[in-house]
Biopython code that builds the backbone (N, CA, C, O; Angstrom):
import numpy as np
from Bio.PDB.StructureBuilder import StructureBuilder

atoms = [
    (1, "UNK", "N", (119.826, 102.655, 78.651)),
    (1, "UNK", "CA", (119.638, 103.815, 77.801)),
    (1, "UNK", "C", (120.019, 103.449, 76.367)),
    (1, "UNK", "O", (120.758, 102.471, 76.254)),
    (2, "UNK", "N", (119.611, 104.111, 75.193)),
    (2, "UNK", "CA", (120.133, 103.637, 73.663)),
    (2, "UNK", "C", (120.339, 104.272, 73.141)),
    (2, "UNK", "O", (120.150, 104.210, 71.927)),
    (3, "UNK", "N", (120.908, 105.378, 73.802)),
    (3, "UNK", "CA", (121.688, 106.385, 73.244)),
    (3, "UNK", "C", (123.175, 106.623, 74.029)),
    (3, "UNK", "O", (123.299, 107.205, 75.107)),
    (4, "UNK", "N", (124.019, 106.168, 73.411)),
    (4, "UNK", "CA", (125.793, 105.605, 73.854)),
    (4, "UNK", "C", (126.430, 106.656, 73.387)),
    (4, "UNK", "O", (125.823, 107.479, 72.701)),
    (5, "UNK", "N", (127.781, 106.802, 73.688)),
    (5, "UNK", "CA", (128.635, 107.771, 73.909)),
    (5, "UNK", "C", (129.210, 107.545, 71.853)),
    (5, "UNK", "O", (129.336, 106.519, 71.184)),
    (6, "UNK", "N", (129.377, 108.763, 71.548)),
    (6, "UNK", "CA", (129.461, 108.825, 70.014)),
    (6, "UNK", "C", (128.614, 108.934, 69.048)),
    (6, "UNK", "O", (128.824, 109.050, 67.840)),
    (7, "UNK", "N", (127.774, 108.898, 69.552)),
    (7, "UNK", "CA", (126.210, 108.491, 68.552)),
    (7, "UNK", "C", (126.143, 109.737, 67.892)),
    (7, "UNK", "O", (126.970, 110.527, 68.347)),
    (8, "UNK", "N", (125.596, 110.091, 67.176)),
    (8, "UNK", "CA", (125.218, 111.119, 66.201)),
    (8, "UNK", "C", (123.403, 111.949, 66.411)),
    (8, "UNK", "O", (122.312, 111.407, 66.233)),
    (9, "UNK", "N", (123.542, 112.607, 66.605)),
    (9, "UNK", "CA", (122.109, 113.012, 67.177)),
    (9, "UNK", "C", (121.989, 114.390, 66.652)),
    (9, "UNK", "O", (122.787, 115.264, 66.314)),
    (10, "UNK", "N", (120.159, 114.217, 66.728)),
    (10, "UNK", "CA", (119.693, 115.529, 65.982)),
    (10, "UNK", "C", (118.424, 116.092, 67.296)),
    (10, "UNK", "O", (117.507, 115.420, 67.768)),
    (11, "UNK", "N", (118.770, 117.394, 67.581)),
    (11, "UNK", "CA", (117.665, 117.895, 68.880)),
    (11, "UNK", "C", (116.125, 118.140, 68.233)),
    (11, "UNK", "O", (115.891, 118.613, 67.121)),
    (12, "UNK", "N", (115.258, 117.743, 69.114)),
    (12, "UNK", "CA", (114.198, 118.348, 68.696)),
    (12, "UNK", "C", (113.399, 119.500, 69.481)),
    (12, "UNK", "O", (112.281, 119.798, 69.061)),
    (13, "UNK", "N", (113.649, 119.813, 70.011)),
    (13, "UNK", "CA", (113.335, 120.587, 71.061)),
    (13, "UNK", "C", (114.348, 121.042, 71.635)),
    (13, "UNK", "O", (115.501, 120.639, 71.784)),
    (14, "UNK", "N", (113.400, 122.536, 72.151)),
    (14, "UNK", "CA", (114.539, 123.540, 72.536)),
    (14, "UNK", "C", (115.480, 124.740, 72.238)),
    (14, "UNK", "O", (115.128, 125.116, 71.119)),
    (15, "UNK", "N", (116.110, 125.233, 72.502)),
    (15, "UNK", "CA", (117.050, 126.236, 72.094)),
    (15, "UNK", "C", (117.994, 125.869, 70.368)),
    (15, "UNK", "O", (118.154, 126.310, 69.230)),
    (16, "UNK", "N", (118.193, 125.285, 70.853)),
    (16, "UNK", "CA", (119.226, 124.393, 69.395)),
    (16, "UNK", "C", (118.651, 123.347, 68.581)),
    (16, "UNK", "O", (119.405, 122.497, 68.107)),
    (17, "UNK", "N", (117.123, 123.294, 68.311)),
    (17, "UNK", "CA", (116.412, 122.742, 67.804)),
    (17, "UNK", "C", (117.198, 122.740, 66.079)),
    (17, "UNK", "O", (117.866, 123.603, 65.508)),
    (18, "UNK", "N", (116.686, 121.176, 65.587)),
    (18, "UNK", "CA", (117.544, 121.165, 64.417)),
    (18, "UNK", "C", (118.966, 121.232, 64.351)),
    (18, "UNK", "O", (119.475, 121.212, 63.231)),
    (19, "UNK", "N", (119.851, 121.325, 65.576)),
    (19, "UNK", "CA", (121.047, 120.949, 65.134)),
    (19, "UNK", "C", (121.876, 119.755, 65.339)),
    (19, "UNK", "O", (121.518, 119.277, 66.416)),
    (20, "UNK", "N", (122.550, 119.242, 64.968)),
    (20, "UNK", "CA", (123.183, 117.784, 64.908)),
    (20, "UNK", "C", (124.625, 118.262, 65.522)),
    (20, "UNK", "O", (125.308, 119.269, 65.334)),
    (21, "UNK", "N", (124.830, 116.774, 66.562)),
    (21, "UNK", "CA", (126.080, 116.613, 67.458)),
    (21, "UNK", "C", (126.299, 115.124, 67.632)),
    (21, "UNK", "O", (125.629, 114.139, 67.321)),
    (22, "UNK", "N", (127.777, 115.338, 68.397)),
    (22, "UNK", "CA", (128.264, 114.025, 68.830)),
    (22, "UNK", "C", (127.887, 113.851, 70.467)),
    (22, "UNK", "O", (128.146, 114.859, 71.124)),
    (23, "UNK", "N", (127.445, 112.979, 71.046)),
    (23, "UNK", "CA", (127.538, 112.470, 72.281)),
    (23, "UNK", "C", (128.689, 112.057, 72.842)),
    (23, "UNK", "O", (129.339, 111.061, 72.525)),
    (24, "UNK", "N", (129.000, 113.079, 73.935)),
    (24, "UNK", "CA", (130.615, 113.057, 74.603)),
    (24, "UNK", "C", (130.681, 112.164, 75.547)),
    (24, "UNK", "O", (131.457, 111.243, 75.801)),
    (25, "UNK", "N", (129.436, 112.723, 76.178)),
    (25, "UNK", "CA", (129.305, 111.701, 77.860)),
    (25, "UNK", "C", (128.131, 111.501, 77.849)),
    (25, "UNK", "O", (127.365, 112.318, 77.337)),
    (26, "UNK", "N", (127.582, 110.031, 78.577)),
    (26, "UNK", "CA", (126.045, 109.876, 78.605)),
    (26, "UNK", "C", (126.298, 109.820, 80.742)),
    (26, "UNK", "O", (127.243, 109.527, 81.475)),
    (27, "UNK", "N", (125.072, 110.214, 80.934)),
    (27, "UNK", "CA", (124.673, 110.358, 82.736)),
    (27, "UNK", "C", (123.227, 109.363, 82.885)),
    (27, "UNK", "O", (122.020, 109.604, 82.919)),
    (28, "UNK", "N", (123.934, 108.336, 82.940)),
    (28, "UNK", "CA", (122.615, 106.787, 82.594)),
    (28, "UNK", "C", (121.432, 107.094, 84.098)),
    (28, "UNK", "O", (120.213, 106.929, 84.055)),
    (29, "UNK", "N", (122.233, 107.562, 85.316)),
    (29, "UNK", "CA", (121.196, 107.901, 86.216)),
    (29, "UNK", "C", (120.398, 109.142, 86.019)),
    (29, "UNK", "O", (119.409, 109.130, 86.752)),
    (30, "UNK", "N", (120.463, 109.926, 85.476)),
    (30, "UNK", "CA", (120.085, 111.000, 85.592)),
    (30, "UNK", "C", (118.926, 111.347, 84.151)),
    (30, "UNK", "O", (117.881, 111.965, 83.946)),
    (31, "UNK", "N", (119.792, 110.601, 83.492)),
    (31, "UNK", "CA", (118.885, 110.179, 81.783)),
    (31, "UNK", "C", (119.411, 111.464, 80.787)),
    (31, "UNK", "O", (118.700, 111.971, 79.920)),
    (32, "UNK", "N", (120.628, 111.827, 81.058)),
    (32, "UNK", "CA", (120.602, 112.857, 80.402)),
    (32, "UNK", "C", (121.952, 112.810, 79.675)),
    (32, "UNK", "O", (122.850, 112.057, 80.053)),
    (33, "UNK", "N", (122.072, 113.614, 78.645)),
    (33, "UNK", "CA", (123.558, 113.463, 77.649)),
    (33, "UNK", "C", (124.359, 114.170, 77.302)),
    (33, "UNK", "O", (123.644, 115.059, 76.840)),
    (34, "UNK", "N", (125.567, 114.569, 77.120)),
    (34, "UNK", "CA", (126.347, 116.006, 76.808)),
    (34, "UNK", "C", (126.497, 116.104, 75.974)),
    (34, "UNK", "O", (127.256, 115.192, 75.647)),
    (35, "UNK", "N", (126.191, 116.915, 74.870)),
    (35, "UNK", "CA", (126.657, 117.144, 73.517)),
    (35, "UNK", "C", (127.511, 118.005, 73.191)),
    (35, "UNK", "O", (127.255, 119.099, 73.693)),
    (36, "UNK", "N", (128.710, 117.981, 72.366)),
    (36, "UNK", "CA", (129.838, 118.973, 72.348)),
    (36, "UNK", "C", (129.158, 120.120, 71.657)),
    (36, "UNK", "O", (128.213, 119.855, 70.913)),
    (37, "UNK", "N", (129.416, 120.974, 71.770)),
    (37, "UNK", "CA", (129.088, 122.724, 71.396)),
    (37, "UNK", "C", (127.198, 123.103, 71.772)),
    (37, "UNK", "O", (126.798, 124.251, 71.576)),
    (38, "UNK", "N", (126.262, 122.061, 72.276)),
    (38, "UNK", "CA", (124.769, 122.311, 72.198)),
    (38, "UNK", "C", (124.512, 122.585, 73.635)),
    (38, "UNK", "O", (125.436, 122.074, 74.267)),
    (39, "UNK", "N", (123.656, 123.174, 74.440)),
    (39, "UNK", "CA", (123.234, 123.455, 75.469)),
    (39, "UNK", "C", (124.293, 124.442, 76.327)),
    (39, "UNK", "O", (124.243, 124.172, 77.527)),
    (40, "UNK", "N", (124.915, 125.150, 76.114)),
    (40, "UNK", "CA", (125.847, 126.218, 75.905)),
    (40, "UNK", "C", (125.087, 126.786, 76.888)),
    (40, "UNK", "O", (123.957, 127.057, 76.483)),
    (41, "UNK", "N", (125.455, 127.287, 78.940)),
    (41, "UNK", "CA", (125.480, 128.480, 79.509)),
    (41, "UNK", "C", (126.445, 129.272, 79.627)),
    (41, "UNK", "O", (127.572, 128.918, 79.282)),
    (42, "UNK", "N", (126.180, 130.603, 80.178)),
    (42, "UNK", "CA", (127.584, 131.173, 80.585)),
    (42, "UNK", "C", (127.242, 131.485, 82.124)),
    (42, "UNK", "O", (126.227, 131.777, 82.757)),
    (43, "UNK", "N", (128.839, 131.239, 82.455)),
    (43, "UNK", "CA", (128.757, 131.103, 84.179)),
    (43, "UNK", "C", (129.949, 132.225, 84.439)),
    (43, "UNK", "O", (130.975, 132.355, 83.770)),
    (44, "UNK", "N", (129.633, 132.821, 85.324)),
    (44, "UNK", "CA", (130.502, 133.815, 85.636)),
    (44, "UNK", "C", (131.476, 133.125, 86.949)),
    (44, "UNK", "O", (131.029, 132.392, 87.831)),
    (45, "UNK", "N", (132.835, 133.553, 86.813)),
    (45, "UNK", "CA", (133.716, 132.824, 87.398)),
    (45, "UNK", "C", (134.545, 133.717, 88.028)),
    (45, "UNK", "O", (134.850, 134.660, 87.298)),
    (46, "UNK", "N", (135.116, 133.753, 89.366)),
    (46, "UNK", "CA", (135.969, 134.628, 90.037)),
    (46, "UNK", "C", (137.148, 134.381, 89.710)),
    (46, "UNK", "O", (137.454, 133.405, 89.024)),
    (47, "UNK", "N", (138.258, 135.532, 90.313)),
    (47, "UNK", "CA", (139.045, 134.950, 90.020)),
    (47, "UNK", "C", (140.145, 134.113, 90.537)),
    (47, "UNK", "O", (140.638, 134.622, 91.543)),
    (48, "UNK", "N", (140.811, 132.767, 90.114)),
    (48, "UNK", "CA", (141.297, 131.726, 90.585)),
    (48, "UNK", "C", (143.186, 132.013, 89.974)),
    (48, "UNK", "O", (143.839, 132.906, 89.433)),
    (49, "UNK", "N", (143.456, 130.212, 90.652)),
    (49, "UNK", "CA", (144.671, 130.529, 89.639)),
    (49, "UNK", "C", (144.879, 129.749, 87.760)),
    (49, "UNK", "O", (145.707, 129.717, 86.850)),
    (50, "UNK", "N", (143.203, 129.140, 88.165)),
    (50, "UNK", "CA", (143.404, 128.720, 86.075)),
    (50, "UNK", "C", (143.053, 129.924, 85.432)),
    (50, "UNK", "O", (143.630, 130.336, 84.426)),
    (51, "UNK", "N", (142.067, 130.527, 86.023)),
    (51, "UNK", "CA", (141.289, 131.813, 85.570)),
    (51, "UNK", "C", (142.093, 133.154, 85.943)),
    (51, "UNK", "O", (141.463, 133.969, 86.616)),
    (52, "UNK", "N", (143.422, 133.479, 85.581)),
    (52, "UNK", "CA", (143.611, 134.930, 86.653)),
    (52, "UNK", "C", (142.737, 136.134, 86.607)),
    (52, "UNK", "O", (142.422, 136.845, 87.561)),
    (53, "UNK", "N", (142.344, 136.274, 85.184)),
    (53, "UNK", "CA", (141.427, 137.628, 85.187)),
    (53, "UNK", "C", (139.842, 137.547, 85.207)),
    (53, "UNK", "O", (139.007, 138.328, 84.750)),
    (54, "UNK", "N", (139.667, 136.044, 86.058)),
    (54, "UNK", "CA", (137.985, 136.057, 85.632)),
    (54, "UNK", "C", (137.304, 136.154, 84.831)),
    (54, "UNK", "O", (137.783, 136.200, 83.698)),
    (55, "UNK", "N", (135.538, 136.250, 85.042)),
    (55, "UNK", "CA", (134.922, 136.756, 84.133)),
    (55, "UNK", "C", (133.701, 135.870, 83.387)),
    (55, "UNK", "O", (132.891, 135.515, 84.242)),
    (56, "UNK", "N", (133.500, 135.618, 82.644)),
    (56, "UNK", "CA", (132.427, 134.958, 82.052)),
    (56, "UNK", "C", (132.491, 133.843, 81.120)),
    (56, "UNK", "O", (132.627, 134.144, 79.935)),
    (57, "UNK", "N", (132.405, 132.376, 81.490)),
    (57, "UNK", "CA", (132.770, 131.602, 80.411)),
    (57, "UNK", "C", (131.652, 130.570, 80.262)),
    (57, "UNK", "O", (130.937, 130.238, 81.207)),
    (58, "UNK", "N", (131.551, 130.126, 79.139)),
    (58, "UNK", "CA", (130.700, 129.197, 78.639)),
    (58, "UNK", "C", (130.841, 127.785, 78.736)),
    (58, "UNK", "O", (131.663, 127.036, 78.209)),
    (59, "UNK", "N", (130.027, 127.591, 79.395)),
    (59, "UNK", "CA", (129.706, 125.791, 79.881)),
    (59, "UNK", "C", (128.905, 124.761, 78.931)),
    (59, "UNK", "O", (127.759, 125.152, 78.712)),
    (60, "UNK", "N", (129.248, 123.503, 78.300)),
    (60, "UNK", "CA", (127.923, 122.845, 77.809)),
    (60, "UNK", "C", (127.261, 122.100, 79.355)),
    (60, "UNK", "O", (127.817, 121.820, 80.417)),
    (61, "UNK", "N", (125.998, 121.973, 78.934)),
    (61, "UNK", "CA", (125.658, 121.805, 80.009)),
    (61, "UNK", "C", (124.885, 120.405, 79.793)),
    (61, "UNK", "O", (124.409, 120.394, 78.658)),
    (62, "UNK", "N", (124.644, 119.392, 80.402)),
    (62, "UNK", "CA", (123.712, 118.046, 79.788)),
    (62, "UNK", "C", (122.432, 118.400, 79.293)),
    (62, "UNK", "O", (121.976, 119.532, 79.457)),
    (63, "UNK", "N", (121.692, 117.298, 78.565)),
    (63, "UNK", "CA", (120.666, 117.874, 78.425)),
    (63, "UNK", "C", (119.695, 116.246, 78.170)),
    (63, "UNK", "O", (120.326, 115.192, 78.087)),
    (64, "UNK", "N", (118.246, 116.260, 78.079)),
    (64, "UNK", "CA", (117.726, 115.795, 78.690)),
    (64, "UNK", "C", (117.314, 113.966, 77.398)),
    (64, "UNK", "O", (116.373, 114.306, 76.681)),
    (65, "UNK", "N", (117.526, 113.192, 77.214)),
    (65, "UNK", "CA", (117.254, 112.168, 76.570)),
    (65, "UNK", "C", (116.184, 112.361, 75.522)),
    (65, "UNK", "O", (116.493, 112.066, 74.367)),
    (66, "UNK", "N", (115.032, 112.792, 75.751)),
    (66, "UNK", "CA", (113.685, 112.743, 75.189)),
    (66, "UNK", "C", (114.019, 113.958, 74.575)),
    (66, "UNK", "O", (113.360, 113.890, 73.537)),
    (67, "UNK", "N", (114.567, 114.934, 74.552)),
    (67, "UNK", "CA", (114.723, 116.247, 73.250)),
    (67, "UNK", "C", (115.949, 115.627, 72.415)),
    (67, "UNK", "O", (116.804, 116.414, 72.007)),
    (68, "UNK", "N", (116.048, 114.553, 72.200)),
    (68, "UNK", "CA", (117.091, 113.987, 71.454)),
    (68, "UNK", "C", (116.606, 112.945, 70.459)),
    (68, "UNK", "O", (115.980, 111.996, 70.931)),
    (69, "UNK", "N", (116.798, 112.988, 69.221)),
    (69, "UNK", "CA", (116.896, 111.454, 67.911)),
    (69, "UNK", "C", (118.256, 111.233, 67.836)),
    (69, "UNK", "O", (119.224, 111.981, 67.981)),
    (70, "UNK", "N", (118.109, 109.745, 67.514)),
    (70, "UNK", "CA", (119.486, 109.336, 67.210)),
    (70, "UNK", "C", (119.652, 109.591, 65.474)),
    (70, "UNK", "O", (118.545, 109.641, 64.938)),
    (71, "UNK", "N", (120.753, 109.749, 64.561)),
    (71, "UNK", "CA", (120.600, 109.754, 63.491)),
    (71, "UNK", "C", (121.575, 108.282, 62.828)),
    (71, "UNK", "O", (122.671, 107.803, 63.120)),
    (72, "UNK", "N", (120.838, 108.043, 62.135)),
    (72, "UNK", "CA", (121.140, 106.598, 61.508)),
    (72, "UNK", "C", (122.376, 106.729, 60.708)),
    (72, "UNK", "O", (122.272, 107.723, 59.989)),
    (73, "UNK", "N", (123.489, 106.130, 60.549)),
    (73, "UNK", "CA", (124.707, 106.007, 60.231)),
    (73, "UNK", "C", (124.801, 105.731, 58.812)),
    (73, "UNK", "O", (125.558, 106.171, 57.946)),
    (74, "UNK", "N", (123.405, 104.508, 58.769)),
    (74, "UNK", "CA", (123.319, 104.155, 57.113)),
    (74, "UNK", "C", (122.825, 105.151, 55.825)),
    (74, "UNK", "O", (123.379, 105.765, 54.913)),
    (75, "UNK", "N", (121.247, 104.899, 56.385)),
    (75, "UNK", "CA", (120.499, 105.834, 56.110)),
    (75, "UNK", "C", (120.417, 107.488, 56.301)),
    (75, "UNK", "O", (119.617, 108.183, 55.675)),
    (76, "UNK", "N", (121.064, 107.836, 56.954)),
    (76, "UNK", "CA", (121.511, 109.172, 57.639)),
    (76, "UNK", "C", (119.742, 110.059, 58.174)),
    (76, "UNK", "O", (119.519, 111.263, 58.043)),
    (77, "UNK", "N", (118.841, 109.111, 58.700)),
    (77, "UNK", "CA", (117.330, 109.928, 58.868)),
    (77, "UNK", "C", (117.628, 109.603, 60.207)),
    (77, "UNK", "O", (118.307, 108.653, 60.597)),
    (78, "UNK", "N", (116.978, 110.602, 60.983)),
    (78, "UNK", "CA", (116.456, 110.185, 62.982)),
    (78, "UNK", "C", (115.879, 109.589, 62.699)),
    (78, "UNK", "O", (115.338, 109.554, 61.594)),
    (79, "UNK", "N", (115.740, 108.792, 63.676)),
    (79, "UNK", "CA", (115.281, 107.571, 63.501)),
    (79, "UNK", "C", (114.719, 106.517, 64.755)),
    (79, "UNK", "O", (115.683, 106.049, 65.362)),
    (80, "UNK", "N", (113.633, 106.122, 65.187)),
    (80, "UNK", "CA", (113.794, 105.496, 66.942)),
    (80, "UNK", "C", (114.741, 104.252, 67.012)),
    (80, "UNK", "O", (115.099, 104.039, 65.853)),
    (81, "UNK", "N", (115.280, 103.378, 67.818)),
    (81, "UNK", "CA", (115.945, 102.530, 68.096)),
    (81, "UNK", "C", (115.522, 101.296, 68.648)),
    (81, "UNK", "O", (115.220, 101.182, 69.836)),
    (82, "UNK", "N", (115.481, 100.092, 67.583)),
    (82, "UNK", "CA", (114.970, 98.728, 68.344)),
    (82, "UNK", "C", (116.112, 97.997, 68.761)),
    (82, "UNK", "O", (117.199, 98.573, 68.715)),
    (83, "UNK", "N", (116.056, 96.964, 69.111)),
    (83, "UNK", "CA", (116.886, 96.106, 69.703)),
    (83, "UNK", "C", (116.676, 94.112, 68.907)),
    (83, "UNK", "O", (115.667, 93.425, 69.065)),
    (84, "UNK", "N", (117.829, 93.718, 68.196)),
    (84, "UNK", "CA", (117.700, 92.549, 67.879)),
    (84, "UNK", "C", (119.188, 91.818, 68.698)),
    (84, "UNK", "O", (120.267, 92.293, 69.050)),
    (85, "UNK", "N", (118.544, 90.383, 68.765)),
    (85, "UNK", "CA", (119.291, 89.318, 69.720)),
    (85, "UNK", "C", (119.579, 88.570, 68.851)),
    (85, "UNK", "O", (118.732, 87.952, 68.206)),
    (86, "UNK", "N", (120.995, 88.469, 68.639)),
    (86, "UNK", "CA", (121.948, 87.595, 67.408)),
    (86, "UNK", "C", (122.993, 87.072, 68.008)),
    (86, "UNK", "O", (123.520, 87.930, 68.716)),
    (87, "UNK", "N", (123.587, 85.969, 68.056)),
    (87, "UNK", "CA", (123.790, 84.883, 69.117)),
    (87, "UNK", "C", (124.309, 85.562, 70.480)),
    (87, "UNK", "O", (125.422, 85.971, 70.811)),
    (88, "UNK", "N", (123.302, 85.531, 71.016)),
    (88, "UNK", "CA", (123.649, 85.879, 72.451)),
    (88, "UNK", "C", (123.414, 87.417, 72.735)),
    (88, "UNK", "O", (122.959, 87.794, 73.815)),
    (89, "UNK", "N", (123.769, 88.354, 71.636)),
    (89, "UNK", "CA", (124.547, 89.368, 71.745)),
    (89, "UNK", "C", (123.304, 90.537, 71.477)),
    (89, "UNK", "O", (122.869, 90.711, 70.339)),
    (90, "UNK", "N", (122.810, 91.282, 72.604)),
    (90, "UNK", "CA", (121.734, 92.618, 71.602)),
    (90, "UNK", "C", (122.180, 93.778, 71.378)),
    (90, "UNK", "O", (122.857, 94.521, 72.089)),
    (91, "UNK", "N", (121.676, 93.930, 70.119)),
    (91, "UNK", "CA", (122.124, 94.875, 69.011)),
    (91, "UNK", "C", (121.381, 95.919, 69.139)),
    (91, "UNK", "O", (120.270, 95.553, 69.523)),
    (92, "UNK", "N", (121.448, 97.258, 68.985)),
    (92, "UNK", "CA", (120.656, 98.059, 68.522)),
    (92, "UNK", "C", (120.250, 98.293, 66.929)),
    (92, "UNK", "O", (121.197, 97.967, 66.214)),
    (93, "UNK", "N", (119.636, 98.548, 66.526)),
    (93, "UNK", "CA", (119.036, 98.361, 64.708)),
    (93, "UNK", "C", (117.855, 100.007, 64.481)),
    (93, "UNK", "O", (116.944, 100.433, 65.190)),
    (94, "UNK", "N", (118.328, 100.416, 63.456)),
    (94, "UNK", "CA", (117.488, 101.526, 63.139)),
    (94, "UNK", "C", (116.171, 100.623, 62.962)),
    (94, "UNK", "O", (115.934, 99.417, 63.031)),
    (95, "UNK", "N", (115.486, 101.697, 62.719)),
    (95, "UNK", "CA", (113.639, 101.321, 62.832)),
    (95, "UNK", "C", (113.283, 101.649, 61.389)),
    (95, "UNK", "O", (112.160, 101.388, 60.959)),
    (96, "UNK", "N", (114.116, 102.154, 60.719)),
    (96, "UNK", "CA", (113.730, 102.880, 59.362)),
    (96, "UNK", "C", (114.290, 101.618, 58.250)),
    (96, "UNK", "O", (113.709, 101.080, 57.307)),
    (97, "UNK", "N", (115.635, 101.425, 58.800)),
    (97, "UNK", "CA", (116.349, 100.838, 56.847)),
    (97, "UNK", "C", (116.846, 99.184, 58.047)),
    (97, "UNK", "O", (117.751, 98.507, 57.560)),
    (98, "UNK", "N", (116.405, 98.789, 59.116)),
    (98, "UNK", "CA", (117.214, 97.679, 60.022)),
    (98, "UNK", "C", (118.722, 97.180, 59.650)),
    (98, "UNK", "O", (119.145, 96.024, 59.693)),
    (99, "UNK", "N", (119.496, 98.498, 59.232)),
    (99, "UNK", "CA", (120.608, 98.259, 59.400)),
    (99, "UNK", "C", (121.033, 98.216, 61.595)),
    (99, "UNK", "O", (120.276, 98.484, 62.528)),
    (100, "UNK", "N", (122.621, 97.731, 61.606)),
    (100, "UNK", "CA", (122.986, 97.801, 62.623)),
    (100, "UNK", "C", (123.792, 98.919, 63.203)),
    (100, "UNK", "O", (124.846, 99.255, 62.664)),
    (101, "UNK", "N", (123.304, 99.558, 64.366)),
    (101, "UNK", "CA", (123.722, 101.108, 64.468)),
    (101, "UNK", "C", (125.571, 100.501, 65.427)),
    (101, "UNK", "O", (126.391, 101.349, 65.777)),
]
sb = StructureBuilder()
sb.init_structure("model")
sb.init_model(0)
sb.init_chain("A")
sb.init_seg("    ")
for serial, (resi, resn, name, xyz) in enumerate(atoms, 1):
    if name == "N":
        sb.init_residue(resn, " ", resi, " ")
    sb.init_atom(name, np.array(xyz, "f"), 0.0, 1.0, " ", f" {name:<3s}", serial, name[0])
structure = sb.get_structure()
């Protein structure tokens, strides 16, 4: 996958279209990524002993690889992601300015 945990990303699709986040957790089988505050349900919850009074709370929920750009660190544009091999080692490289992401 080339989109790693921290990355900076902008949605294109969807509910939260146009907004920019950090990548918390990536789910490499599943192809999908968590972004802190984006894909937001609310789940109603009984009551427990973390929860005593129940009630309704808000979940991020993953969301899917392909409604996602990465945004370039240098250049600061989304941007797609190539890959260069520099001794031994592959890099990811914006597609726009070939800085190293």
């Amino acid at each position: 996958m080339k989109i790693k945990k921290g990355d900076k990303i902008k949605i294109t699709i969807g509910k939260n279209k146009g907004k920019t986040g950090v990548v918390e957790k990536v789910y490499k089988n599943s192809n999908k990524v968590l972004v802190t505050g984006m894909n937001m349900y609310k789940r109603h919850v009984k009551k427990n002993e973390k929860m005593p009074q129940g009630g309704i709370v808000e979940i991020p929920r993953p969301m899917d690889v392909s409604k996602l750009n990465l945004v370039c660190p240098k250049c600061g544009k989304i941007t797609r992601i190539g890959f260069k091999i520099e001794k031994n080692k592959k890099i990811r490289i914006c597609r726009k300015c070939d800085s190293k992401i």
